[in-house]
C-alpha positions in Angstrom: 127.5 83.7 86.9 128.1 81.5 89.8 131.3 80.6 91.9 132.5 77.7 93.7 134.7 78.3 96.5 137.0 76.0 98.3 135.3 75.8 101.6 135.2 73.1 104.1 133.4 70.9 105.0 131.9 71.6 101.8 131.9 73.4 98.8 130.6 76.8 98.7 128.6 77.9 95.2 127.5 81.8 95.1 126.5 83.9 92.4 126.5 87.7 92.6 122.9 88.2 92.9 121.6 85.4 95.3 124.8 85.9 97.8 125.0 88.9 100.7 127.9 89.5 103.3 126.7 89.6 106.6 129.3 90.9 109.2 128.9 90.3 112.7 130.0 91.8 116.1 132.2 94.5 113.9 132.0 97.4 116.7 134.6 98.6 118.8 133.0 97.0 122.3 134.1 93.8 120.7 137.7 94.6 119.5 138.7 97.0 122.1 140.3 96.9 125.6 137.7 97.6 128.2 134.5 96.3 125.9 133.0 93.1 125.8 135.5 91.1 123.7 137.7 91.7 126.7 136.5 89.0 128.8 138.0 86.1 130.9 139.5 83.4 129.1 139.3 85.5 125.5 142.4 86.0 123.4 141.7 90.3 122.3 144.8 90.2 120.2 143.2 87.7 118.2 139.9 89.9 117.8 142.3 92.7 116.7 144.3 90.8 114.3 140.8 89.6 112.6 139.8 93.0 111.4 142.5 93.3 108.6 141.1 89.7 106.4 137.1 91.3 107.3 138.3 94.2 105.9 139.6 92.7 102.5 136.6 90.8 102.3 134.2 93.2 102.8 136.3 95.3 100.4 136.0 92.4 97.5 132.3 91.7 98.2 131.9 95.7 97.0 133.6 95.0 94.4 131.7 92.3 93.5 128.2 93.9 94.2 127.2 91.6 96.5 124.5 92.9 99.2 126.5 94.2 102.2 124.8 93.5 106.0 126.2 95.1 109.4 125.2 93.9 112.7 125.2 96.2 115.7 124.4 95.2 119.1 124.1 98.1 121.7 121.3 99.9 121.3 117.7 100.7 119.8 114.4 100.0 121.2 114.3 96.6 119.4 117.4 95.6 121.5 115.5 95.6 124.9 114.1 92.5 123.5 116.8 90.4 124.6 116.0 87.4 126.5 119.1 86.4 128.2 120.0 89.7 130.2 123.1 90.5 128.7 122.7 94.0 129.4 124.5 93.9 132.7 127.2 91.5 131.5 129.3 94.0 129.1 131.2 97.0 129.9 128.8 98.8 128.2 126.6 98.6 131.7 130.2 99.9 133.6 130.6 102.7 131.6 126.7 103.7 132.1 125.3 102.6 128.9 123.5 99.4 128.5 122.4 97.3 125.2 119.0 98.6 124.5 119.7 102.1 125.4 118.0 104.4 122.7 120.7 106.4 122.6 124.1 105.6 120.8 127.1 104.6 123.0 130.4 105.2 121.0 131.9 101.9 121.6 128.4 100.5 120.2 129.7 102.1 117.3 131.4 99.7 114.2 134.8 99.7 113.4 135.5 102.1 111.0 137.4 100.5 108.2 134.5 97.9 108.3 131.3 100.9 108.9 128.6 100.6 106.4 128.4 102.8 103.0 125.0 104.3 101.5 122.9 101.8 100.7 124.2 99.1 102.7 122.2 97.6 105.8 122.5 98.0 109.1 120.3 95.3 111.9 120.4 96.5 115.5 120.4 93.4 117.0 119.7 92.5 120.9 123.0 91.0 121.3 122.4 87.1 120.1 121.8 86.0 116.4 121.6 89.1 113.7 117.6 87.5 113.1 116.3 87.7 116.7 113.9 90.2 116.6 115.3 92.3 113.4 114.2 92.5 109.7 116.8 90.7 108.8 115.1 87.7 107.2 112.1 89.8 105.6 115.6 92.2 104.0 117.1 88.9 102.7 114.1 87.6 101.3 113.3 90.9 99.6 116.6 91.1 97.4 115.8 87.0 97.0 119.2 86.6 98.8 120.1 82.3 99.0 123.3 82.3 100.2 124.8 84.3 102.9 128.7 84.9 103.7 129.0 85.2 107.5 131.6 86.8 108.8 132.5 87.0 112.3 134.8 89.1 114.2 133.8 87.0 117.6 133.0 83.5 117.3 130.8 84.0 120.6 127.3 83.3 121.0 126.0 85.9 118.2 128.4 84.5 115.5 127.4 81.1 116.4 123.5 82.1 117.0 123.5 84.0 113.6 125.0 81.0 111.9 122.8 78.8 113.6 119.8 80.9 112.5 121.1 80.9 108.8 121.8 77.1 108.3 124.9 78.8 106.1 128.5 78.9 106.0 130.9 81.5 107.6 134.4 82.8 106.7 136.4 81.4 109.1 140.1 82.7 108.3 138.3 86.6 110.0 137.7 85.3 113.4 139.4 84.8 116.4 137.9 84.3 120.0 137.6 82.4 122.8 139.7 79.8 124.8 141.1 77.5 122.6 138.5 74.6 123.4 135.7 76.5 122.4 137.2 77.4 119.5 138.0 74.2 118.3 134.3 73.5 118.5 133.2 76.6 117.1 135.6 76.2 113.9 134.1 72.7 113.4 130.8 74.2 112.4 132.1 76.1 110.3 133.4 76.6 106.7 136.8 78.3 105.9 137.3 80.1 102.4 139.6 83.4 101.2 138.5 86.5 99.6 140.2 85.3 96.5 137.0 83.9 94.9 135.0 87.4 95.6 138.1 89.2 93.5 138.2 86.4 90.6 134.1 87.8 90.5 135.5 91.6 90.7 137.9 91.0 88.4 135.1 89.9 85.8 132.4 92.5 86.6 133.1 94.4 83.3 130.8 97.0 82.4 130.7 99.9 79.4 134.1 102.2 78.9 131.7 105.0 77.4 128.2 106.8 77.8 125.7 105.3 75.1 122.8 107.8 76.6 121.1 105.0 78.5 119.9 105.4 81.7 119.3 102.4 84.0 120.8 102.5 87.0 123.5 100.1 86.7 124.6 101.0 83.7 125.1 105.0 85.3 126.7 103.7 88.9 129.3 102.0 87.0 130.1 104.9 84.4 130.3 107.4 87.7 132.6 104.9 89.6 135.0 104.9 86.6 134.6 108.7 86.2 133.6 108.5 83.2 130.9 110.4 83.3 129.7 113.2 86.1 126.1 113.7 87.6 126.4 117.0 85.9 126.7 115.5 82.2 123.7 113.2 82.8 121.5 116.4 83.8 122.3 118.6 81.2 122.1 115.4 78.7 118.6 114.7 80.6 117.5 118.9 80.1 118.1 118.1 76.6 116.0 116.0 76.0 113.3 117.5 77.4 113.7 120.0 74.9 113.5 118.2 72.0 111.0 118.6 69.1 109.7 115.0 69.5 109.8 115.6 73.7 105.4 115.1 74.5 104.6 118.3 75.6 101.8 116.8 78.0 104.4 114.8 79.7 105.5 116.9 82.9 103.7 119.5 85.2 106.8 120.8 87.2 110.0 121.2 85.9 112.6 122.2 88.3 115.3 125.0 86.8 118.0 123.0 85.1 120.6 125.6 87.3 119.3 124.0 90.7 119.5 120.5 89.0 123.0 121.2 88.0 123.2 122.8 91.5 122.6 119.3 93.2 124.7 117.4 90.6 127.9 119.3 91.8 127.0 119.1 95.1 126.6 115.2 95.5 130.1 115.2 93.3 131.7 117.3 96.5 130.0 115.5 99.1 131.0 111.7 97.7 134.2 111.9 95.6 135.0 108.9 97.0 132.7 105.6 94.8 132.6 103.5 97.9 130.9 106.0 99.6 128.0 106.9 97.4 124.4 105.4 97.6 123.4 103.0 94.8 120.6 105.6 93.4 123.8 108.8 94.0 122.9 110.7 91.3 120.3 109.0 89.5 117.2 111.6 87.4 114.4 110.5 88.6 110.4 112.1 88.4 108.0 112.0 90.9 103.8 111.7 89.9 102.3 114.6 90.9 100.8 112.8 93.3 103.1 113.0 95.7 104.3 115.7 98.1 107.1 118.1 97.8 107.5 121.1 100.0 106.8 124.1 98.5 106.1 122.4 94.9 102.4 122.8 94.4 100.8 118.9 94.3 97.6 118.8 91.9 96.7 115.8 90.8 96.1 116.8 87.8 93.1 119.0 89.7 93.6 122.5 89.7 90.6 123.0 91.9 92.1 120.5 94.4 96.0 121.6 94.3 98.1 123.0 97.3 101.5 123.5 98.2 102.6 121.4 101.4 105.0 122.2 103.7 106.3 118.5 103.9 107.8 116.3 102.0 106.4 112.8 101.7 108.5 110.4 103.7 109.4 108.4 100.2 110.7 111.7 98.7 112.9 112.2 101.7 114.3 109.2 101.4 115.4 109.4 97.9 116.8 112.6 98.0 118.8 111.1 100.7 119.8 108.6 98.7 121.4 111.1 96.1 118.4 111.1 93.6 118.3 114.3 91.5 114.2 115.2 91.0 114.1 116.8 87.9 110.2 117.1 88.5 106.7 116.1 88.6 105.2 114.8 85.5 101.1 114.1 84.7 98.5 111.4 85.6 94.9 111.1 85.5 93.2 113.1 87.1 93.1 112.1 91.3 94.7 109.1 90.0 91.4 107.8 88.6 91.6 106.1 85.8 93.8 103.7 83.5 94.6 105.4 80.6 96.1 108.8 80.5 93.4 110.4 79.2 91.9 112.6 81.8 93.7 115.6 83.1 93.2 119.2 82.1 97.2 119.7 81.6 97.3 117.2 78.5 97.0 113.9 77.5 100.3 112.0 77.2 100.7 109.3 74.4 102.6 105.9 74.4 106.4 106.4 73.7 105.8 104.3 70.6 103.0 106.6 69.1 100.9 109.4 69.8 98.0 108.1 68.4 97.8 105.5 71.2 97.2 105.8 75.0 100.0 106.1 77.6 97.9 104.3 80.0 97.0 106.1 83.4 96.6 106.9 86.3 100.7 107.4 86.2 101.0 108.1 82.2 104.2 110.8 82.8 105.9 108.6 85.4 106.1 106.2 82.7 106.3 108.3 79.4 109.2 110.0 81.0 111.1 106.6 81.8 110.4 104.8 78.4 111.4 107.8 76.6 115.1 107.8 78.8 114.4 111.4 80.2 114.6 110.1 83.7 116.2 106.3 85.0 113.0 105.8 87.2 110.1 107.2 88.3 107.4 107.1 91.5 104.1 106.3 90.4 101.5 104.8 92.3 99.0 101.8 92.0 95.5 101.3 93.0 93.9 99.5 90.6 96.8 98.7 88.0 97.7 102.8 87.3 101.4 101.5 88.0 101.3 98.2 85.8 98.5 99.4 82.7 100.9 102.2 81.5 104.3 100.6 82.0 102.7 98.3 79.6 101.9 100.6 76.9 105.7 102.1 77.3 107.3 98.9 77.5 109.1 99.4 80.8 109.2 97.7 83.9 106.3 98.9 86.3 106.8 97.3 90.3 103.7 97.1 92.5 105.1 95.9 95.6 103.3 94.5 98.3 100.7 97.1 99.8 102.0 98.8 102.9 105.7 98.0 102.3 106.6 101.6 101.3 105.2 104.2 103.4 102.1 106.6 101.8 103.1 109.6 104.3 102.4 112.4 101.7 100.8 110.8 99.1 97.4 112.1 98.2 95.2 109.0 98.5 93.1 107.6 95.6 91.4 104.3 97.9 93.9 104.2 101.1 93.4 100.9 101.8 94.3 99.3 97.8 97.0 102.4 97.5 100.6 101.1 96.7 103.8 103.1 95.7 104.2 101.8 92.3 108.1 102.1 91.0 108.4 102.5 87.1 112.0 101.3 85.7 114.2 100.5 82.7 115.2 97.5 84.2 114.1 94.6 86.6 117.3 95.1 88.8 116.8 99.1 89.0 113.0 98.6 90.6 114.4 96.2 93.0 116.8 98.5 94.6 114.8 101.7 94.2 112.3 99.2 96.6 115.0 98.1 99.1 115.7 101.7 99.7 112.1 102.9 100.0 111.3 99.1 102.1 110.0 100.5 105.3 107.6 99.4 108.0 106.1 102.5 109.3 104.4 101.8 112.2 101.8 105.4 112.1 100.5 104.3 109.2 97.4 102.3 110.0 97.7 100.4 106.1 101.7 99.4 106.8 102.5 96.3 107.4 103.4 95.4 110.7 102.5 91.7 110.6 103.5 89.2 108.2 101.7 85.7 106.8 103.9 82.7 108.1 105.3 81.5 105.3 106.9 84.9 104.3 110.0 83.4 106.3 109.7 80.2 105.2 112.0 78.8 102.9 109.5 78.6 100.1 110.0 82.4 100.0 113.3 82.4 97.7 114.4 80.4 95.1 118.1 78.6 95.3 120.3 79.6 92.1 118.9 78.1 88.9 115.8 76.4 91.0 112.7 75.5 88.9 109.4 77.3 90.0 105.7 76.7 89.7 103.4 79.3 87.3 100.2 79.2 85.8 97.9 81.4 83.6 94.9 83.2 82.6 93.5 80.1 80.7 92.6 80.8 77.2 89.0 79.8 77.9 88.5 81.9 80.6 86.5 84.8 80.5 89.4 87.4 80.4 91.2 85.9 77.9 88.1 86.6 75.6 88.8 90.3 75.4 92.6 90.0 74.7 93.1 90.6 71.3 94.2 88.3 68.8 97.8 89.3 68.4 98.2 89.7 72.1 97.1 86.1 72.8 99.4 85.2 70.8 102.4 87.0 72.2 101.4 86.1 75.3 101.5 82.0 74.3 105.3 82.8 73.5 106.0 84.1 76.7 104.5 81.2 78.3 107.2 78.8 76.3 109.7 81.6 77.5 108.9 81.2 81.1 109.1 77.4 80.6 112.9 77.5 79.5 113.6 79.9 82.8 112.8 77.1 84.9 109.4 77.6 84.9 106.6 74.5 85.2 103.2 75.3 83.9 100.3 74.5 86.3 97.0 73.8 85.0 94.6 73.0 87.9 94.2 76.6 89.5 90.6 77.9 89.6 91.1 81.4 87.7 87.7 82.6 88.3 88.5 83.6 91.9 90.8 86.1 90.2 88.3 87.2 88.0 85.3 88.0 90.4 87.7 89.7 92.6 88.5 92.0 89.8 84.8 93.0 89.7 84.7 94.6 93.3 86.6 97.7 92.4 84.7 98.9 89.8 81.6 97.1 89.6 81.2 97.1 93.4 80.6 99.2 96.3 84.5 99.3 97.1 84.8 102.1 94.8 83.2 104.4 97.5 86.2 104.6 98.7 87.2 107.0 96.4 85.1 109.6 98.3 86.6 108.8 101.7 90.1 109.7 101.2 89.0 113.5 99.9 85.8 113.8 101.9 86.1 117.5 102.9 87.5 118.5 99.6 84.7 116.5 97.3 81.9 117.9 99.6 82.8 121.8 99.2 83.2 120.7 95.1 79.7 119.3 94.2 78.4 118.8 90.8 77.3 122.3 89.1 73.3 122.4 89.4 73.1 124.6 86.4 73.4 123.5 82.6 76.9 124.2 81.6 78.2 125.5 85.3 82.0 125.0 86.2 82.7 120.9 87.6 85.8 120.8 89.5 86.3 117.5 87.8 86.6 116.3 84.4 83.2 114.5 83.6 84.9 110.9 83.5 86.2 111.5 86.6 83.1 113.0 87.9 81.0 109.9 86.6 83.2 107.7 88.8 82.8 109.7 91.6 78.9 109.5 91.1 78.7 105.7 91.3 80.7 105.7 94.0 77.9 107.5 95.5 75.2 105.0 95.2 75.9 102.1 97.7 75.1 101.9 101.2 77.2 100.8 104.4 75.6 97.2 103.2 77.0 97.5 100.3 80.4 97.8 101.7 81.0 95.4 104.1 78.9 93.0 102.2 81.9 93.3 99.5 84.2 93.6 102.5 83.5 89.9 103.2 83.5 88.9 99.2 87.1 90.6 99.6 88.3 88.5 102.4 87.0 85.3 101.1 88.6 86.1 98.0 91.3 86.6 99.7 91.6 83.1 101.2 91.1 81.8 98.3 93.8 83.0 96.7 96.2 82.2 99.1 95.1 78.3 98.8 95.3 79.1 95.0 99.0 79.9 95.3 100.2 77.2 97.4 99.5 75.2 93.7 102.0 77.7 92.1 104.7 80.1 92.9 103.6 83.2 90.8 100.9 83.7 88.4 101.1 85.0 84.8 98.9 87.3 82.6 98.7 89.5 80.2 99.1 93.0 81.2 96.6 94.4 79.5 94.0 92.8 76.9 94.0 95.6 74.2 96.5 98.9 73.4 93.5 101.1 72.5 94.3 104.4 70.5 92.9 107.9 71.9 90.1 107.8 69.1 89.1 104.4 70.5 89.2 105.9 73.9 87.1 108.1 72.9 84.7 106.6 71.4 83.7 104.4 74.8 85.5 106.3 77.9 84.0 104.1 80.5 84.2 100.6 78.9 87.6 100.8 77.3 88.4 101.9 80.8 87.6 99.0 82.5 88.4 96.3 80.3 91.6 97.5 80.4 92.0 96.4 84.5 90.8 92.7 83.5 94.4 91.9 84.3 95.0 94.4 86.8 92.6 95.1 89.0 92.3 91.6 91.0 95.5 92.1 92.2 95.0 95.3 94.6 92.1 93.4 96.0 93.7 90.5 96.5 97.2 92.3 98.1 99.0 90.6 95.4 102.6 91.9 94.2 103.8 91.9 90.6 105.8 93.7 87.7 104.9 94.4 84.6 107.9 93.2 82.0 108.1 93.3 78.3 107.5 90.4 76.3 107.7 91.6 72.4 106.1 93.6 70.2 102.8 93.5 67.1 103.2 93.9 63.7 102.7 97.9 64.3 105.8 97.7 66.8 103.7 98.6 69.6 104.9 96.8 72.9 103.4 93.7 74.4 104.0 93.2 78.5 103.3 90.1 80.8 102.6 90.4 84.1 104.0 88.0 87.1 101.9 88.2 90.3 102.7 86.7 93.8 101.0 86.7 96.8 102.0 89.3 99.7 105.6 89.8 100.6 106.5 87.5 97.9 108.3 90.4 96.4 111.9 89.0 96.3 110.9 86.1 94.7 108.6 88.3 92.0 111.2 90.1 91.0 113.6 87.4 90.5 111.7 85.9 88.3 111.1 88.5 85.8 114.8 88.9 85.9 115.5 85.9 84.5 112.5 86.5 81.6 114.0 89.9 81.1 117.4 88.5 80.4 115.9 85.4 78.0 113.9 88.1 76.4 117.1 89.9 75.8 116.0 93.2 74.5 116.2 96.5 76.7 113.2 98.2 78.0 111.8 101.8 76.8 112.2 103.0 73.6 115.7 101.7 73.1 113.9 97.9 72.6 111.5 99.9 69.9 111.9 97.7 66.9 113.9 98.6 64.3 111.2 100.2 61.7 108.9 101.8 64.0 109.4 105.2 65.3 107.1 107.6 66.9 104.4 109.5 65.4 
């Protein structure tokens, strides 16, 4: 839905998705006696009397689930940045605290009837516009935010600066400040509106007035905002399940007590009675791949040789569980996340939500199993060759792989550290993006994060305006890729294409595909795979092959005959396909300036076990035709259902972007998930198919 406010000089159109609130200069230094607002010439009463209409906004722009932005200028290391000085020009520097100080001053502090809730975002700023050296644009682009509503408590230099750097309107009736010259000048740049359009888009936010057992995200944070449901319902609905007849067995490795799960769910009720004050993902069931660290939960990746119990968590994990998350445990992969299909772990081997008979796809088969089969709303799985996008496939779900080095790998066990990426497995498009925008960090001790950016990230050919048309084109049928996709697949797969085109999407024929192909040969028909040794060295090294004729292998033989190819190249070898990488690469990047996102089928077959079976290695890696060019080439994408065969076994697309294009990847699958119209998981399972 979009609105139209009344603004001057022009018209302001928003829609609830594409729009944030960005409030600026809300801390007491600027509202108070004795802080910087009081200043020569400044009328402070006017400040004061702004807070009440920033308040009402900033409550209706809740309301209407719009992305909420504070500003804070005072202190941080960032803040030293500041070019002009102003450290020594606010009372801040009187009182013996000086913007940039690392340390928090308490007049730095915001104001509290307009302080930030869970989940909302917080720029320290140097004291001028909100974007001067902040992550403020790259935070923006990531929820593919268009339109911003500024409002500022000062209409100083950072109102004006932040406006300035935002080309965007402001709500003018919440400011007051400066002499009245200045502010005649000031209010001339900007637009003037009400909070009454924000409440005409609360007012018709409706969602469901009962539980129908799903479990995406939004459909949950509105049922626990109504009280109509508790935390405590979900996880005993959610320990249920797990006990079902029909539950796959091979699904989860750690189950945490269903007491100490019930135990957090009353505990997060205490803590945040109030709705306002609760985290988007307050408690949400979520399971982790065992994959990733816990303290004091053993991690095996699917290895029992190779498991140990850290002491730490990993710094994702943290983060959700401050969030609100409830774990209710760590489910099955392939063994040291090595393969696509679900197949190779000791513990079990996981079939698709749709049937048994067929493969869940790997290396994250229970991340993705438990989502499509609504026993958890997300889960963490990882990605390094497509074992994030291959099983969400086979489940029908949506399955994230976000721009390498944009969530941090602190406690993940690594598979190939430089291709590993946090993948984020969902039930919806929306519920990946903001399970990403609260694990979206740049962690500067980890040597893969990424601290620098391409130019055009911040460009405005990063996000798309409301309804605009974008560019796509596709695995051509003639190419070599498209030769392996099955019949019925292709086919599916044409539809989508004439789906995407009524989204706005304009088919582009001219790309030269085989640069994607030939980069999807380096990972496992290439010396890149070695790799795979590097990141377990010590471990891999105390675990050789037995010598003897039916001796003990630590690993399971298809995991072991990877790890033997990845043995035979030399230093040569590498950097020779280093440089194919990097040229590839560049490619790429000239490749996309053709297009906006590319398009392909997921996956080229949906092989059952016996056919698994029957040719381990090869069914393997035709499965990553699709997949595996787009760790190589730092793409991001997500996997999104796009119908189903005759059998009712699920078809998926996948749209790909180059790096930090993830705003603008998600949004488009969010407008082919919403044309496709059917839900995700097991609850889009056609009508006359059921498991078996």
């Amino acid at each position: 839905m979009v609105l139209s406010a009344s603004t001057k000089p022009l018209a302001f159109s928003f829609g609830q998705l594409k729009t944030a609130l960005l409030l600026v200069h809300s801390r007491y230094d600027s509202v108070d006696y004795g802080g910087s607002g009081e200043v020569p010439a400044s009328d402070l009463a006017a400040i004061e009397v702004s807070v009440r209409p920033a308040v009402a906004i900033l409550q209706r722009a809740r309301e209407a689930g719009l992305t909420i932005v504070h500003t804070r200028g005072g202190y941080g290391t960032s803040s030293k940045a500041s070019p002009t000085g102003n450290q020594a020009n606010t009372s801040d520097y009187r009182q013996g605290g000086v913007i940039g100080d690392v340390e928090p001053v308490p007049i730095h502090n915001l104001v509290e009837p307009l302080g930030p809730v869970p989940g909302e975002v917080v720029i320290d700023k140097a004291g001028l516009g909100a974007f001067y050296g902040t992550e403020l644009h790259q935070i923006l682009i990531n929820r593919a935010v268009s339109h911003l509503i500024i409002v500022g408590m000062a209409k100083d230099s950072g109102s004006i600066m932040t406006l300035r750097e935002a080309n965007d309107r402001v709500v003018d009736d919440a400011t007051g400040r400066d002499p009245p010259v200045f502010n005649h000048s000031s209010s001339s740049m900007l637009a003037s509106s009400d909070a009454r359009p924000l409440e005409k888009y609360a007012s018709e936010a409706l969602g469901p007035t009962a539980w129908d057992g799903s479990l995406d995200i939004q459909t949950l944070r509105h049922l626990y905002a109504n009280a109509i449901i508790t935390p405590e319902e979900v996880v005993n609905e959610v320990y249920r399940r797990l006990k079902l007849p029909t539950a796959d067995p091979a699904v989860w490795l750690h189950v945490f007590p269903q007491g100490d799960a019930v135990q957090r769910a009353r505990q997060l009720s205490k803590a945040y009675p109030d709705p306002a004050t609760r985290h988007p993902l307050w408690g949400i069931p979520i399971s982790i791949k065992d994959i990733i660290d816990i303290a004091g939960v053993p991690t095996t990746v699917a290895c029992p040789e190779f498991a140990y119990i850290p002491e730490k968590d990993a710094l994702l994990y943290s983060t959700l569980i401050e969030a609100g998350c409830i774990v209710i445990g760590k489910v099955n992969l392939d063994q040291l996340a090595t393969g696509l299909v679900g197949m190779r772990s000791p513990y079990g081997q996981p079939g698709s939500a749709f049937s048994r008979e067929y493969i869940s796809g790997g290396s994250s088969s229970g991340s993705c199993v438990s989502v499509a089969s609504n026993q958890v709303s997300f889960s963490i799985g990882t990605d390094t060759a497509g074992s994030g996008r291959v099983p969400a496939a086979f489940n029908n779900i949506i399955g994230f792989k976000p721009t390498r080095g944009t969530i941090p790998m602190t406690g993940v066990v690594p598979a190939s550290k430089s291709l590993d990426t946090i993948a984020i497995e969902a039930l919806t498009v929306a519920d990946a993006r903001v399970v990403w925008n609260t694990l979206f960090k740049i962690d500067g001790l980890d040597p893969f994060s990424k601290v620098s950016r391409p130019p055009w990230v911040l460009s405005p050919r990063a996000i798309l305006r409301p309804g605009e048309e974008f560019k796509f084109s596709i695995a051509p049928a003639d190419s070599e890729s498209r030769e392996v996709v099955s019949t019925e697949f292709n086919d599916l797969f044409e539809q989508a294409v004439l789906l995407m085109k009524t989204i706005g999407g304009q088919l582009v024929n001219d790309i030269d595909y085989p640069i994607f192909e030939k980069a999807g040969t380096l990972l496992y028909r290439g010396s890149l795979i070695s790799e795979r040794i590097s990141g377990i060295r010590p471990w891999y090294d105390a675990h050789p092959a037995p010598v003897e004729p039916g001796g003990k292998d630590a690993l399971l033989p298809e995991t072991r005959a990877v790890y033997t190819m990845a043995e035979n190249y030399s230093a040569a070898d590498v950097w020779s396909d280093l440089y194919s990488m990097m040229t590839l690469q560049r490619l790429a990047q000239i490749e996309f300036e053709k297009m906006n996102v590319l398009v392909v089928p997921t996956v080229p077959i949906h092989p059952t076990k016996v056919q698994y079976l029957a040719d381990p290695a090869g069914v393997n890696y035709n499965l990553g035709k699709f997949a595996h060019f787009a760790n190589i080439l730092d793409l991001t994408g997500v996997s999104c259902p796009a119908g189903f065969t005759r059998d009712g076994m699920p078809f998926v697309i996948t749209i790909l972007g180059p790096s930090f294009s993830d705003g603008m990847v998600l949004e488009i699958p969010e407008r082919f998930e919403a044309a496709f119209g059917q839900p995700a998981g097991i609850n889009g399972r056609p009508s006359n198919n059921n498991v078996h």
